[in-house]
C-alpha positions in Angstrom: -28.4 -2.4 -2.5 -28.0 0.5 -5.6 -24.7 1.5 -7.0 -24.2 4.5 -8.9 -21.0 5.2 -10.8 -20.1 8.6 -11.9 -16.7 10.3 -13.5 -16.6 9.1 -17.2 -15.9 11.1 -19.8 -13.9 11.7 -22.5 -10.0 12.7 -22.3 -7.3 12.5 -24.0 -4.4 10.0 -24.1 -1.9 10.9 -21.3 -4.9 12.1 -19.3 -6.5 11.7 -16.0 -10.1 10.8 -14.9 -11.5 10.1 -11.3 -14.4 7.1 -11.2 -16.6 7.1 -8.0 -19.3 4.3 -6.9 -22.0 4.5 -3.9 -23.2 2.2 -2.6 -26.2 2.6 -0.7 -28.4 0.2 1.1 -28.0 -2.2 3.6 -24.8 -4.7 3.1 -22.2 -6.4 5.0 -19.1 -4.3 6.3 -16.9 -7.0 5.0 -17.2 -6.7 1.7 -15.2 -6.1 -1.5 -15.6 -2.7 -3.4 -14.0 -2.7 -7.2 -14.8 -2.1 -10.8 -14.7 -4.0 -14.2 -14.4 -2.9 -17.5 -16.0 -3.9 -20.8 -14.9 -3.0 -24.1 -17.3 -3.9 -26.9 -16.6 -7.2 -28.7 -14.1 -7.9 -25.4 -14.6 -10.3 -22.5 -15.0 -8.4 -19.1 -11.4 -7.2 -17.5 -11.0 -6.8 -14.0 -9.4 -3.2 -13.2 -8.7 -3.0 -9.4 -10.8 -4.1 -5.9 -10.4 -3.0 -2.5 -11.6 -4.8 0.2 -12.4 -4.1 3.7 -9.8 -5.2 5.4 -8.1 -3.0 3.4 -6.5 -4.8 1.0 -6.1 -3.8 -2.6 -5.6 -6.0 -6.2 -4.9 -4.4 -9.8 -5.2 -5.5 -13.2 -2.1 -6.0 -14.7 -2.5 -3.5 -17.7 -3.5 -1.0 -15.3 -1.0 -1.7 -12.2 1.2 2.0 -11.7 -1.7 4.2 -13.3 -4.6 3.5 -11.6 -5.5 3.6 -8.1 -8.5 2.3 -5.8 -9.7 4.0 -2.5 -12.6 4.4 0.0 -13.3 7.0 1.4 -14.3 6.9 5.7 -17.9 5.9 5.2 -16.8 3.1 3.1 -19.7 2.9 1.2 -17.8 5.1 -1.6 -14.9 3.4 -4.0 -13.3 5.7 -6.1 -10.9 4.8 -9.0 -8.3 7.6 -10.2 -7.2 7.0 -13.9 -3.6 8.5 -14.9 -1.6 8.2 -18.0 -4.5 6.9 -19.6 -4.2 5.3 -22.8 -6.6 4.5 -25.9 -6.8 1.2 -25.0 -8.5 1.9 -21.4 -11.4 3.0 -23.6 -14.3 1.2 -22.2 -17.5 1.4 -19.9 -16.5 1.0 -16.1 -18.7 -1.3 -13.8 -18.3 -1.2 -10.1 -19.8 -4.0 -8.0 -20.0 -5.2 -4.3 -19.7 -8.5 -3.1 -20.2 -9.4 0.0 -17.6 -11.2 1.9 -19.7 -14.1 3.7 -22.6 -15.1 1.8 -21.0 -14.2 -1.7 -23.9 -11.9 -3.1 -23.2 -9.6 -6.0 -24.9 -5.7 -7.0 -23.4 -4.3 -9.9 -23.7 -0.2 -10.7 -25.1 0.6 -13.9 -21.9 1.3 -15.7 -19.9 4.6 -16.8 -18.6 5.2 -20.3 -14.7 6.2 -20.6 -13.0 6.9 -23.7 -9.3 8.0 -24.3 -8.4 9.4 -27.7 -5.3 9.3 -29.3 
């Protein structure tokens, strides 16, 4: 199972940005889709997951800016940023866990940063 993560960038504070993660390989349909972040010198922060029943969790310093979807192959997550804020700069890790026996693929990370 790969994952590659795409949409960083740079943008300023107030702005939007659109992360998307593939997955591609062979995995279980019921699975969870989601992404960390990582600021240096910070622990690891959970941003939002969606799983596939459909379900979806947030971060609480990101709840009412940030939204996770699939799209109809499910085998894409894609987070859109608004109202982004200096402090969501960080590099963005999406993973996939699968629902039954537990195992973990991580992508290899996407750099965002939010100026003030």
């Amino acid at each position: 199972v790969q994952l590659q993560a795409s949409g960083g960038g740079l943008v300023q504070e107030g702005g939007s940005l659109r992360l998307s993660c593939v997955a591609s390989g062979r995995f279980s349909s019921m699975n969870t889709l989601g992404w960390y972040r990582q600021a240096p010198g910070k622990q690891r922060e959970l941003v939002a997951i969606s799983k596939s029943d459909g379900s979806t969790n947030y971060g609480d310093s990101v709840k009412g800016r940030f939204t996770i979807g699939r799209d109809s192959t499910q085998r894409t997550v894609f987070l859109q940023m608004n109202d982004l804020k200096p402090e969501d700069t960080s590099v963005y890790y999406c993973f996939l866990q699968g629902r039954i026996f537990k195992d973990e693929y991580w992508g290899q990370g996407t750099q965002v940063t939010v100026s003030s």
